[in-house]
C-alpha positions in Angstrom: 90.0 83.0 87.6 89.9 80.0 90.2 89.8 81.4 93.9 93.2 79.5 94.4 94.8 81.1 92.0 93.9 84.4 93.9 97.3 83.3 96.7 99.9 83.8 93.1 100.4 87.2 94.1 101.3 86.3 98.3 104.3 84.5 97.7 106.4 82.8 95.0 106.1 80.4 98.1 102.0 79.9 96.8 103.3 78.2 93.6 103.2 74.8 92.5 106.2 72.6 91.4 107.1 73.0 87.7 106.7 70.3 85.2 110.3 69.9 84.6 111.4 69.1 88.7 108.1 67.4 88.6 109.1 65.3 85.9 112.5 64.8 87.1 111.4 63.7 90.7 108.8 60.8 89.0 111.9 59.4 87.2 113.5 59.1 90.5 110.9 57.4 92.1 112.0 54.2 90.5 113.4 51.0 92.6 115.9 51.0 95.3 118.9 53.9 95.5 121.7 54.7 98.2 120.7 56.7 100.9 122.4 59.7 102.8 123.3 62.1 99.6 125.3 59.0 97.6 122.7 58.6 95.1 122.9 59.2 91.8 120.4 62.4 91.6 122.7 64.0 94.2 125.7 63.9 92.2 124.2 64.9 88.9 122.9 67.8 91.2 126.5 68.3 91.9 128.5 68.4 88.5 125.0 70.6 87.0 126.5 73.7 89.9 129.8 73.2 89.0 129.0 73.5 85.3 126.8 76.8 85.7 129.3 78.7 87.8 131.7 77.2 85.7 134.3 76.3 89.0 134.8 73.6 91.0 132.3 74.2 94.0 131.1 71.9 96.8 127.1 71.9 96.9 125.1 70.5 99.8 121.3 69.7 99.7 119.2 70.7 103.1 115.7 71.1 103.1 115.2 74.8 103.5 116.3 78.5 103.3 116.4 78.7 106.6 119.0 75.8 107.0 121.0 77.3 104.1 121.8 80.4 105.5 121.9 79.4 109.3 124.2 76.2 108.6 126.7 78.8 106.2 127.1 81.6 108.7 127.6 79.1 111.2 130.3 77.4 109.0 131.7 80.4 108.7 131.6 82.0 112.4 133.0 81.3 115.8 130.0 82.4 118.7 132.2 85.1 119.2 131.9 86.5 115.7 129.4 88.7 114.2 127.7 88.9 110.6 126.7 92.4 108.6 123.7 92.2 107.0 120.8 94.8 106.0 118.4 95.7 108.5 115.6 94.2 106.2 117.6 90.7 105.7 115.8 88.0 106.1 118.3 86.6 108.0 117.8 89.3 110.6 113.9 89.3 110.3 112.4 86.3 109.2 114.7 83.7 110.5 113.4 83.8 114.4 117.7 83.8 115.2 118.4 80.9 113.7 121.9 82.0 112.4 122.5 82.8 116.1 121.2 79.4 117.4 122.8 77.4 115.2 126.3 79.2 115.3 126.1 79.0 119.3 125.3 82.9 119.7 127.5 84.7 116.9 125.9 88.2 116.7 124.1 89.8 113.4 125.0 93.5 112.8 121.7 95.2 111.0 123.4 97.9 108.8 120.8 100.7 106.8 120.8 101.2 103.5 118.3 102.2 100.6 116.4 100.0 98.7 117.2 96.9 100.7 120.9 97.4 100.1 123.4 97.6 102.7 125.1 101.1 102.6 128.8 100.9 102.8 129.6 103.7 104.2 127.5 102.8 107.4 129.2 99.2 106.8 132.6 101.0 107.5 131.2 102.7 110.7 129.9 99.9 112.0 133.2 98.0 111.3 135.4 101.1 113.1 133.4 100.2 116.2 134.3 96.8 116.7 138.2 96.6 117.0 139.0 94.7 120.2 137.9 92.4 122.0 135.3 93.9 124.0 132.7 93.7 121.1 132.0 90.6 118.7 134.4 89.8 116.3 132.5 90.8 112.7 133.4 88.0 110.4 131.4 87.8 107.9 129.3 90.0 105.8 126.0 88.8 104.2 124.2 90.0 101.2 121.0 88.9 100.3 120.5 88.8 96.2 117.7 89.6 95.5 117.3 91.6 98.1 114.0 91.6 100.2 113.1 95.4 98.7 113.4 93.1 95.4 115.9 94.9 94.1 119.3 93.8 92.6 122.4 94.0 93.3 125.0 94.7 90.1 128.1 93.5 89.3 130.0 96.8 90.0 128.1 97.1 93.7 129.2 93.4 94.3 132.8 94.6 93.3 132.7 97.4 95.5 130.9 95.3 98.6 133.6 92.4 98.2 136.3 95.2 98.2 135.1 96.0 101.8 134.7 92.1 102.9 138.4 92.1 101.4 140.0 95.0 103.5 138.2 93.5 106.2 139.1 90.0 106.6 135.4 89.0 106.1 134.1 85.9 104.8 131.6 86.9 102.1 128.0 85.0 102.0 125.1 85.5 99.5 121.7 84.6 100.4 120.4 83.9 97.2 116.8 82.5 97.9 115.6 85.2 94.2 119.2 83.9 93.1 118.0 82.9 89.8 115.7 86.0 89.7 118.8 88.2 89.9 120.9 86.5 87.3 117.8 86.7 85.1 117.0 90.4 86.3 120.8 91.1 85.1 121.6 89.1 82.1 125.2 87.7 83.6 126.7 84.9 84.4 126.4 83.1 87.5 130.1 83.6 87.8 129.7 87.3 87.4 127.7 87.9 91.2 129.4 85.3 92.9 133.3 83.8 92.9 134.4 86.5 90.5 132.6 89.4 93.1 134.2 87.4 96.2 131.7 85.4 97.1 132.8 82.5 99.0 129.4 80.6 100.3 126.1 80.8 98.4 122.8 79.7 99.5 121.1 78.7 96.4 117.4 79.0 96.3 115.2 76.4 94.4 111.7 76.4 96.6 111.1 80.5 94.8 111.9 78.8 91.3 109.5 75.8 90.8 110.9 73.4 93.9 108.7 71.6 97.0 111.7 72.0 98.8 115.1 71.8 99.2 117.8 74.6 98.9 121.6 74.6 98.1 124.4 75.7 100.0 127.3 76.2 97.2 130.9 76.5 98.8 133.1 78.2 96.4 136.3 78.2 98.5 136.0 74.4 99.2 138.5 74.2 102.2 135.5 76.0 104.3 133.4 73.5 103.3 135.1 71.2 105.5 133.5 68.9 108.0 129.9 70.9 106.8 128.6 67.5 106.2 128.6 66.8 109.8 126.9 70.3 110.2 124.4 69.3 108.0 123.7 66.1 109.5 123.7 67.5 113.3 121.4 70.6 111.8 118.7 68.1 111.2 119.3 69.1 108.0 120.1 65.3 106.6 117.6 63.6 104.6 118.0 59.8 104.3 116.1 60.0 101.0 118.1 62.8 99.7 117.2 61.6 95.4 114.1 63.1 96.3 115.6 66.4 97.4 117.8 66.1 94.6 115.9 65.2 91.5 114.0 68.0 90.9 116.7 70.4 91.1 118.4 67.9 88.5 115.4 68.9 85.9 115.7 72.7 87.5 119.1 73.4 86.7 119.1 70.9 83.0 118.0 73.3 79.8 118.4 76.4 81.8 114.7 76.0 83.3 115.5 78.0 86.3 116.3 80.9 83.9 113.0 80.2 82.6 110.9 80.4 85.4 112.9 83.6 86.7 112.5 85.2 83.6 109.0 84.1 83.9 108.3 85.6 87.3 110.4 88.6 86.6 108.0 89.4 82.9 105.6 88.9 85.1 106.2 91.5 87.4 107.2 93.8 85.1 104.0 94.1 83.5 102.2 93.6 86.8 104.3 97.2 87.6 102.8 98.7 84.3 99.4 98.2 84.7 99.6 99.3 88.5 101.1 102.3 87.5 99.5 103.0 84.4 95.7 102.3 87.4 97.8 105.2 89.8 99.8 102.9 91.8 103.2 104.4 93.3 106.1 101.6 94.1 107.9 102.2 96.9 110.9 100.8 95.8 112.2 99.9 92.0 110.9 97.0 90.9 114.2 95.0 89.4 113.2 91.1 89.6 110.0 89.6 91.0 109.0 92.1 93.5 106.4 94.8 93.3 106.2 97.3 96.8 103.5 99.4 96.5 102.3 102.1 98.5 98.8 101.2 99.0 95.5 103.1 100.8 94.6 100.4 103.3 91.1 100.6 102.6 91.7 99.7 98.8 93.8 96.9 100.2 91.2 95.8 102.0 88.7 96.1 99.1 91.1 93.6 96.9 91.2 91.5 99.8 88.1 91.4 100.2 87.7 90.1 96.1 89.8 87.6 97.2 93.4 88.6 96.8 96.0 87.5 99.1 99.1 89.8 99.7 100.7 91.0 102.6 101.1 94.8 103.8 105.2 94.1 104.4 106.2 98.0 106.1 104.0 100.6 107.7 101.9 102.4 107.0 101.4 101.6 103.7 103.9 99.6 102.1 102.2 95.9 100.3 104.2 93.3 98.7 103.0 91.7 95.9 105.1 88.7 94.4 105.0 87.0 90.9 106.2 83.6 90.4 107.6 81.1 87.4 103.5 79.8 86.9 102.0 83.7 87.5 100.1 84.4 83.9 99.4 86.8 82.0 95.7 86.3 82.6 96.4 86.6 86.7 97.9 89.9 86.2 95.4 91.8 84.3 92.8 89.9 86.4 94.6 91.4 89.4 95.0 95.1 88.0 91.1 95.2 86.3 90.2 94.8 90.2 92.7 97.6 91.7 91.4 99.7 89.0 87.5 99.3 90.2 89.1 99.4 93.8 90.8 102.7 93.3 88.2 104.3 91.4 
């Protein structure tokens, strides 16, 4: 296979745009449109969320999932608030405290929990510790779906987690950058692991699915969507173009593609997980959307590394990541497990 197609397994990140947004964003490039988000690409982008999550929703473009989540939180959070999340969300780990810059210093509160899922108990602990006004104000509550273990949460654990936001007085946000993987993963409706679970901000991923670029932020209780626009626009987060940002989600989220390409990714790594397994590989988590974590000998890592795979080793000592994507093959993933099988051998 082409030495370029040896990144697939890095990052759903490493992939290309798919035909459809591709498609879509060509159409746009035609002649003269309003600027700022008034376009007509925006708009369609807007009616398309309302129809899947079958509410009335406000949906903002910005350009990344960095923005999403940072720009919600900070909608939702005073800088004397604070925001639960797992310990392994992105938000507290890969974001380089964003949320806190951009909400003027509102605190994240890393909670543990197995298989990348924050456990309520330790939720509830955290939450008896903070009851005056010596300690930051915990607002908010952030769930990342799917997580960054790639596993998913269900309906009935979303019940139970909004139950907790609810006897709290906390704002409930999803980070949904593998959103489309987890509606895939579990068969639902979008409805089903948002709104109907509590959920009252969503950052909806595109750039994991088949986009360039550009994520959503999804307000489903629309009065705190209020004034976000000049958020947005003081963010950075603005694009005078915005048809551009827009367009491709338009051929995304038309025909269901972005059920497709999760579906895709998640087949994908499903028989990636087989093979693996079937070669000796151990997973160190389950595998329940796009994700594989494998417990891996770092000298066979470096062997496959070394053929010219590219993955990342994502928790000591031994812990890899290896991600599928909407344009990983079938061809990619036996190419992948015939070399881990001479590697290991």
């Amino acid at each position: 296979m082409p030495t370029s197609d040896r990144h697939d397994f890095a990052s759903d990140n490493t992939s290309a745009i798919c035909p459809e947004a591709w498609a879509a964003l060509a159409e746009a490039n035609q002649g003269a449109e309003v600027s700022y988000g008034d376009d007509r690409c925006t708009e369609k982008v807007r009616a398309q969320v309302r129809e899947i999550f079958e509410t009335d929703c406000e949906t903002f473009i910005v350009f990344n999932g960095t923005a999403a989540n940072s720009l919600a939180l900070a909608q939702l959070c005073q800088p004397f608030h604070s925001v639960l999340c797992h310990e392994r969300a992105h938000i507290e780990t890969d974001e380089c405290g964003a949320p806190e810059f951009f909400s003027g210093g509102a605190k994240l509160l890393p909670v543990g929990g197995k298989n990348g899922k924050i456990d309520l108990a330790l939720a509830a602990a955290i939450l008896a510790q903070h009851r005056d006004v010596h300690s930051a104000k915990v607002r908010a509550l952030s769930l990342a779906q799917a997580t960054e273990m790639g596993t998913v949460y269900s309906p009935n654990e979303m019940e139970a987690v909004a139950a907790l936001a609810l006897e709290h007085a906390l704002f409930l946000h999803l980070d949904g950058a593998r959103f489309a993987n987890a509606v895939a993963s579990l068969g639902c409706a979008p409805r089903e692991i948002t709104w109907e679970r509590g959920v009252q901000v969503l950052s909806f991923g595109g750039t994991k699915n088949g986009l360039a670029a550009g994520e959503l932020v999804v307000f489903f209780d629309r009065a705190l969507a209020r004034e976000f626009d000049y958020r947005v626009k003081q963010g950075g987060q603005l694009a005078s173009k915005t048809r551009f940002l827009a367009a491709p989600w338009t051929g995304l989220l038309a025909n269901d593609v972005w059920l497709k390409n999760a579906r895709q990714a998640n087949e994908m790594a499903r028989l990636l997980e087989e093979k693996l397994c079937a070669a000796g590989g151990r997973l160190a988590f389950p595998r329940e959307a796009n994700a594989l974590f494998l417990h891996l000998p770092n000298d066979i890592a470096e062997k496959m590394q070394a053929r010219g795979w590219h993955f990342y080793k994502f928790l000591e000592p031994d812990v890899y990541r290896l991600m599928c994507s909407w344009s990983t093959t079938t061809a990619g993933v036996e190419a992948f497990a015939t070399d881990f099988q001479a590697a290991s051998a």
